[in-house]
C-alpha positions in Angstrom: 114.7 -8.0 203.5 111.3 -7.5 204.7 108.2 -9.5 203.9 106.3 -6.6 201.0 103.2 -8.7 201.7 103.3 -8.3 205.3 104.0 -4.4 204.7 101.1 -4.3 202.1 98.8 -6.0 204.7 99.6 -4.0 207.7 101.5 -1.1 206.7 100.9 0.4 210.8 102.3 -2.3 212.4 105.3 -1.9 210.1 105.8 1.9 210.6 105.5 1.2 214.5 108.2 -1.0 214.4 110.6 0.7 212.0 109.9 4.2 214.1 111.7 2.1 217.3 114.1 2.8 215.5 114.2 6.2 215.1 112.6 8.8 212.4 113.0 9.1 208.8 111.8 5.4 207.8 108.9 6.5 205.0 107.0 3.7 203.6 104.6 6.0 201.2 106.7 5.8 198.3 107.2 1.8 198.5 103.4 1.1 199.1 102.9 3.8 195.9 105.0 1.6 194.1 103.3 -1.9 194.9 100.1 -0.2 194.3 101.4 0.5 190.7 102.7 -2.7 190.3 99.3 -4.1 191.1 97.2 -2.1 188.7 100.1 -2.8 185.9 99.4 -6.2 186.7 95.9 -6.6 186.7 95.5 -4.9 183.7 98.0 -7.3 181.9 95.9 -10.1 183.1 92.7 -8.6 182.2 94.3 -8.3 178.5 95.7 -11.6 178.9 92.4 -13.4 179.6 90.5 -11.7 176.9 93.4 -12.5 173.8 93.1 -16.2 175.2 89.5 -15.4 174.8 89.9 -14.4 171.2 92.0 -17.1 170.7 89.6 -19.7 172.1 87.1 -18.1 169.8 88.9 -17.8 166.6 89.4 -22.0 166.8 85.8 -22.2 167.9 84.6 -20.3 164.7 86.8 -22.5 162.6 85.7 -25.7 163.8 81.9 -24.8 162.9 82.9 -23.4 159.6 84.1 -20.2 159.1 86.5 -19.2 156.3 90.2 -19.3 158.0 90.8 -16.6 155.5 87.8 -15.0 155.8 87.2 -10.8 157.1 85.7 -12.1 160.5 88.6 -14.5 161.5 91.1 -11.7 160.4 89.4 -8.7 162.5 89.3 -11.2 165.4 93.2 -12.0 165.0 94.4 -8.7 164.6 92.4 -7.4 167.8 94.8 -10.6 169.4 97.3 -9.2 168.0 97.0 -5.7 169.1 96.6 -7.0 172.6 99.6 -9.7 172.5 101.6 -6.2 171.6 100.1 -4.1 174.4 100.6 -7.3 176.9 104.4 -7.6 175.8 105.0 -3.5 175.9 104.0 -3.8 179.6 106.4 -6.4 180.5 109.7 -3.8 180.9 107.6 -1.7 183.1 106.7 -4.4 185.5 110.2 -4.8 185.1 111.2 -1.7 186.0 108.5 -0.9 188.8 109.6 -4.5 190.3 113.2 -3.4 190.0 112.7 -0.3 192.0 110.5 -1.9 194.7 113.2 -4.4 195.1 115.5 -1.4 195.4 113.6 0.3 198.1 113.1 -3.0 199.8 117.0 -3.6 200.2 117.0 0.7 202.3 115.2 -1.0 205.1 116.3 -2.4 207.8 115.1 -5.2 209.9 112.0 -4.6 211.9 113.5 -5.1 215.6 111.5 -8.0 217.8 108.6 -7.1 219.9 111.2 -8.2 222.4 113.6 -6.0 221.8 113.8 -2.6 224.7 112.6 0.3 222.9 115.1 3.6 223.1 116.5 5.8 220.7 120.7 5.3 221.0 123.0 3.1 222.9 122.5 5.3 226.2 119.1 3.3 226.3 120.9 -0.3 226.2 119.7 -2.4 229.0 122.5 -4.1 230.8 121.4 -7.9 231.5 124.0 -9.2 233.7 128.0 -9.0 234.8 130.2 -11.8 235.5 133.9 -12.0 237.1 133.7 -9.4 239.5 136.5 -11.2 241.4 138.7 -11.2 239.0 138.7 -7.0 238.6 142.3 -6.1 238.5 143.5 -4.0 241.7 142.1 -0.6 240.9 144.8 0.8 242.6 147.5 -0.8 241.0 149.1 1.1 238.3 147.3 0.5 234.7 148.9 0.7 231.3 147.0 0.4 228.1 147.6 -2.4 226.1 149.7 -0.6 223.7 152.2 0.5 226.1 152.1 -3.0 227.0 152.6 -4.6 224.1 155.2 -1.7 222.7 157.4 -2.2 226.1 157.4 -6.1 225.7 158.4 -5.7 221.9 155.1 -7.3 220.6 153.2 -4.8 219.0 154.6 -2.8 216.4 152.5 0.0 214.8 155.3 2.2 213.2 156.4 -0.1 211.2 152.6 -1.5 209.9 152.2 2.2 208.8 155.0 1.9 206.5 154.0 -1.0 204.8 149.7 -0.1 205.0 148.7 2.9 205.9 147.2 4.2 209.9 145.2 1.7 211.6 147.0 -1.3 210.9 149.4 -3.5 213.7 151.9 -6.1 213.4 152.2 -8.6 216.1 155.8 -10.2 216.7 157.2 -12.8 218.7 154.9 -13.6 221.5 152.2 -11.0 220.2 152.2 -13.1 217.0 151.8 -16.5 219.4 149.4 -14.9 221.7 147.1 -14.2 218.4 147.3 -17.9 217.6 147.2 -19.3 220.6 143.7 -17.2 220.9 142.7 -18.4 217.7 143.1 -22.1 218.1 141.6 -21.7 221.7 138.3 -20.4 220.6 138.1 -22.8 217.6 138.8 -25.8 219.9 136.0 -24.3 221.8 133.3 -23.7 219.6 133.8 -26.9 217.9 133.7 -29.0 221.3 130.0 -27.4 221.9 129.0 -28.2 218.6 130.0 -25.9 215.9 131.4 -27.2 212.8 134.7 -25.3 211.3 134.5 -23.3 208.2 137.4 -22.1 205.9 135.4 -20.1 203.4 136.8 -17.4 200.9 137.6 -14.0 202.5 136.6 -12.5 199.0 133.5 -12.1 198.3 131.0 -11.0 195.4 128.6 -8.2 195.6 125.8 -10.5 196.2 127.0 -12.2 199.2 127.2 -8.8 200.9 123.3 -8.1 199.8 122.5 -11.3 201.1 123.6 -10.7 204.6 122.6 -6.7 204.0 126.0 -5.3 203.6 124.9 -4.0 200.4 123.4 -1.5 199.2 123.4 0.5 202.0 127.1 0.0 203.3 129.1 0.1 200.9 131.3 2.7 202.3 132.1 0.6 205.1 133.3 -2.6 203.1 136.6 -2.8 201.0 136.2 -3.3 197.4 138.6 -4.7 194.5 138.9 -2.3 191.9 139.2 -4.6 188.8 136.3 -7.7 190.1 133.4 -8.1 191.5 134.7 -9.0 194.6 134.9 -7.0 198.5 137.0 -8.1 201.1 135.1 -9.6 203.7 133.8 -7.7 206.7 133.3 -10.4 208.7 133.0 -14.3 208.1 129.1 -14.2 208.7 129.0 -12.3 205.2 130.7 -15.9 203.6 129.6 -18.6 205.9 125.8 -17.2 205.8 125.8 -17.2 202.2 127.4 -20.9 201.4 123.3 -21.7 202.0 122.4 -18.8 199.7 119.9 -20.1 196.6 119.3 -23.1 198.2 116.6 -25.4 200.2 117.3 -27.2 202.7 116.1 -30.2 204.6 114.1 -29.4 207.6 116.3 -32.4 208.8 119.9 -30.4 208.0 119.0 -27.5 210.7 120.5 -26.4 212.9 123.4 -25.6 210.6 126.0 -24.0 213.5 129.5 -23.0 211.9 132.5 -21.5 213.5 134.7 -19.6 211.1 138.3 -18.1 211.7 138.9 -15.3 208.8 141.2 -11.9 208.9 138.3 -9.1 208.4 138.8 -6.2 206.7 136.7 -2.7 207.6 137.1 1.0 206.4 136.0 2.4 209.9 134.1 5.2 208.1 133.3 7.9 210.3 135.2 6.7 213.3 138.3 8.3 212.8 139.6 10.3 215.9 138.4 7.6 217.9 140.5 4.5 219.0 143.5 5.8 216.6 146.1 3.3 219.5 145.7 -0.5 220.1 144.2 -3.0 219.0 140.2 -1.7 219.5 139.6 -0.3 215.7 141.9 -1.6 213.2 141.0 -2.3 209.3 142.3 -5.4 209.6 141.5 -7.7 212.3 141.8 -11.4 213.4 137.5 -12.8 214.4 136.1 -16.1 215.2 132.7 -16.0 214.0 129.7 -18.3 215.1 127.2 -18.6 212.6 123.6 -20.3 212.6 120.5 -21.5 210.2 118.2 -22.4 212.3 114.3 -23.5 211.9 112.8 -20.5 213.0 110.5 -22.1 216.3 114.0 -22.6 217.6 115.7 -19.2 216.5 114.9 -17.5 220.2 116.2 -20.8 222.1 119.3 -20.7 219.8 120.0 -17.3 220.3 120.3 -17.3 223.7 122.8 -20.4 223.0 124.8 -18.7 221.3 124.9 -15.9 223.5 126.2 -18.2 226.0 128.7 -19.9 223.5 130.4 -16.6 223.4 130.3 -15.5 227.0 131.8 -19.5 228.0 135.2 -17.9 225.8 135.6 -14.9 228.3 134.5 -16.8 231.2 137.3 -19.3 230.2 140.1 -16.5 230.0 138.7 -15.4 233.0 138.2 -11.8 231.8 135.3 -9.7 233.8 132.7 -8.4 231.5 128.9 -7.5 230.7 126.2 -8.3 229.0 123.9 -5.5 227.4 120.3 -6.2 225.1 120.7 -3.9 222.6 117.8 -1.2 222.7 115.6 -0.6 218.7 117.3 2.7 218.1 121.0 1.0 218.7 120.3 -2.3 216.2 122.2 -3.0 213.3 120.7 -2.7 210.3 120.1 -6.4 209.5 119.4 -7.5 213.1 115.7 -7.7 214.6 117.1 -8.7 218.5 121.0 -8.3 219.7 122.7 -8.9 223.1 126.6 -7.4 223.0 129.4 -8.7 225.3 131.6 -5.8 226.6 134.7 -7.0 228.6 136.4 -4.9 231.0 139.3 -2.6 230.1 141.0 -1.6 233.5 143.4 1.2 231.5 140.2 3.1 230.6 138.2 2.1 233.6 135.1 0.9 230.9 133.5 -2.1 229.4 134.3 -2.4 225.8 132.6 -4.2 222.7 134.3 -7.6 222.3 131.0 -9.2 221.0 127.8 -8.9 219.3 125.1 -11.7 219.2 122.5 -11.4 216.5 119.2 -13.2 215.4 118.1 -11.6 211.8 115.3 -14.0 211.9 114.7 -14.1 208.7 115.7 -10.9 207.5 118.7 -12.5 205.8 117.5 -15.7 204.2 114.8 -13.6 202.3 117.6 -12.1 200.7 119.6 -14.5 200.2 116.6 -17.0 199.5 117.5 -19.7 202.1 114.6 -21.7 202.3 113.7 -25.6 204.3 111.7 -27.7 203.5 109.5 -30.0 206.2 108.3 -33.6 205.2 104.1 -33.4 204.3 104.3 -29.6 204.1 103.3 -27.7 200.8 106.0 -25.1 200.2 109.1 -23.4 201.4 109.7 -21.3 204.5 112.8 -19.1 205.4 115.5 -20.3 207.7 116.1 -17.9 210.6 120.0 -17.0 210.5 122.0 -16.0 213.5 125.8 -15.4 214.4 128.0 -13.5 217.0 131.9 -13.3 217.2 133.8 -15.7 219.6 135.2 -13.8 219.8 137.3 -10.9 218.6 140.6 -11.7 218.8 142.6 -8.6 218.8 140.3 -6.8 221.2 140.5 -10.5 223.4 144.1 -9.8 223.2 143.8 -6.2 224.5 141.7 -7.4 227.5 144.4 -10.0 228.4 147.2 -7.7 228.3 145.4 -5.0 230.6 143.5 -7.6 232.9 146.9 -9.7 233.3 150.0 -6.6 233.4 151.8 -7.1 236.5 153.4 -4.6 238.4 156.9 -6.2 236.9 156.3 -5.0 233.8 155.3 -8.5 232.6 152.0 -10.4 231.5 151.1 -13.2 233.0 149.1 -15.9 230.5 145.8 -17.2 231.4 146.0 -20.8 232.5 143.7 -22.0 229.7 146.3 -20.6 227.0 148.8 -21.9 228.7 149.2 -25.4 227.1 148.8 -23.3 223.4 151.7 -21.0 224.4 154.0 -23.3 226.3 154.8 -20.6 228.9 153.4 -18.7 231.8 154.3 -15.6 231.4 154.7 -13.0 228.2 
């Protein structure tokens, strides 16, 4: 959520940075609300200061003598009276007015950093760098995708998912099963070796976890929900991990927080179907390692990049060729103000594709989900600045080895750093 004083002080600044990313952001109707707010409460304290007035008065007049019962003492009570009832028959419509603000606060996004490349769509991306040029498969060598793969060596089964779910849903068997776990176990072995510490947190979640991390409102559409309870199934594990912290105030001494999480994520995919319908690229359910930070926010940028590099050390492990692109303002997730996304090379569709996205919401996030710290000798709170990328994905990891590592024999040959996980050389 955005800071409403900053947007009352400088509403220009904050139109200039919401128009990066794109048209239709219009602040009017929020600062028309604040401004009501305002005048709702300055008159409330204007009555407020003259009942205590009165009342300050009435026990002034009976100290030097006036009759308590008297026609003076009387008036002067009833006026306090009349004001305490036009005080209290204000309060529900600061109430309201505040609820609405609040409302309108949680439709916009994050302002993107000053950072961040401006451009309206993902055509306006700014690749950073590539790595593992030598190990680009023979481009003319015969490519499958990785669902012919995986249906020709008996490990990916989507016929049968269908009949138990519904489209866009696999089952892995035999080695395709293994290979997911081996994956898993790999990157949390990983990410806990450079620092992170492992989460198991709930994979449902209430409706205020999902605001806190900025699911919610706006996204609902996107998320599965349980019908009978207040509870979604999680999108991702930042959605849980991020919000363990949510409500509370930290130590300046507890951060960096850094967490690695393992969860199955759950996604409706609205408005992509027709795209991806084969594989392993956009399925509602998914396999993710997630990296997740709290950070002090005069280290956010220095962690970002971090973490950045904590997910590219995964690829460059696996040995899979990919990119690195700085997300442009008109391509940023709602909640994020900078992002850098990992694409790894698919050699069936001769492309880079998404295997990653790395994230600093500053603090976007903590506002609301009220994540505050605390520093020794300091008056007050301040936000923590929260971050978190995936490390990766695993199902589209999987894709990538499959197509990077076919061999011409029809069989898959297993990157050496999964080898001690799967016990074999070859799928």
């Amino acid at each position: 959520m955005l800071d409403l004083k900053s947007i009352r002080d400088n509403p220009d600044r904050a139109r200039e940075y919401l128009n990066r990313r794109g048209p239709g952001y219009d602040l009017q109707p929020l600062l028309d609300l604040t401004a009501e707010v305002q005048q709702l409460e300055t008159a409330r304290s204007q009555l407020q200061a003259r009942s205590n007035e009165i009342g300050k008065a009435v026990g002034q007049k009976i100290q030097s003598g006036s009759d308590p019962k008297g026609a003076e003492i009387a008036a002067m009570k009833d006026e306090g009276n009349f004001l305490k009832a036009q005080i209290g028959g204000m309060d529900p419509q600061v109430k309201a007015l505040e609820e609405q603000l609040r409302d309108r606060l949680l439709q916009l996004p994050n302002l993107p950093d000053k950072s961040t490349p401006v451009g309206k769509d993902e055509t306006e991306n700014v690749e950073v760098r590539r790595w593992g040029n030598e190990y680009l498969p023979d481009p003319s060598a015969a490519s499958l995708p990785h669902w012919e793969i995986g249906r020709k060596l008996g490990i990916l089964d989507t016929e049968r998912a269908v009949k138990v779910a519904q489209s866009r849903f696999v089952s892995l068997v035999g080695a395709g099963a293994a290979l997911e776990r081996a994956l898993i176990n790999f990157m949390l072995d990983r990410q806990i070796a450079a620092g992170y510490v492992e989460v198991i947190p709930p994979v449902l979640i209430n409706s205020a976890a999902l605001t806190g991390t900025g699911q919610l409102p706006k996204f609902a559409e996107e998320s599965f929900q349980c019908r009978d309870d207040d509870l979604w199934l999680a999108p991702t594990a930042e959605v849980p991990v991020t919000n363990l912290y949510r409500e509370e105030i930290l130590n300046a001494a507890q951060l960096p927080i850094r967490h690695c999480a393992y969860t199955p994520c759950f996604r409706r995919e609205a408005g992509s179907y027709g795209k991806d319908t084969k594989g392993l690229i956009r399925l509602h359910q998914f396999n993710k390692v997630e990296l997740v930070k709290l950070v002090h926010p005069e280290t956010s940028a220095t962690e970002h990049e971090t973490l950045v590099h904590d997910a590219e050390a995964i690829l460059q492990a696996l040995k899979l060729p990919y990119r690195v692109l700085e997300l442009c303002s008109g391509d940023l997730g709602f909640s994020a103000a900078k992002c850098f996304d990992l694409e790894v090379w698919l050699p069936s569709s001769g492309s880079y594709r998404e295997i990653s996205s790395c994230s600093n919401f500053k603090d976007f996030q903590a506002r609301r989900a009220r994540i505050r710290f605390k520093e020794p000798g300091k008056k007050g709170t301040q936000f923590v600045h929260t971050l978190n990328g995936s490390g990766l994905a695993i199902g589209r990891t999987m894709a990538a080895v499959l197509e990077n590592y076919q061999r011409a024999d029809g069989t898959v040959a297993v990157p050496e750093v999964l080898q001690p996980y799967l016990g074999r050389e070859t799928l």
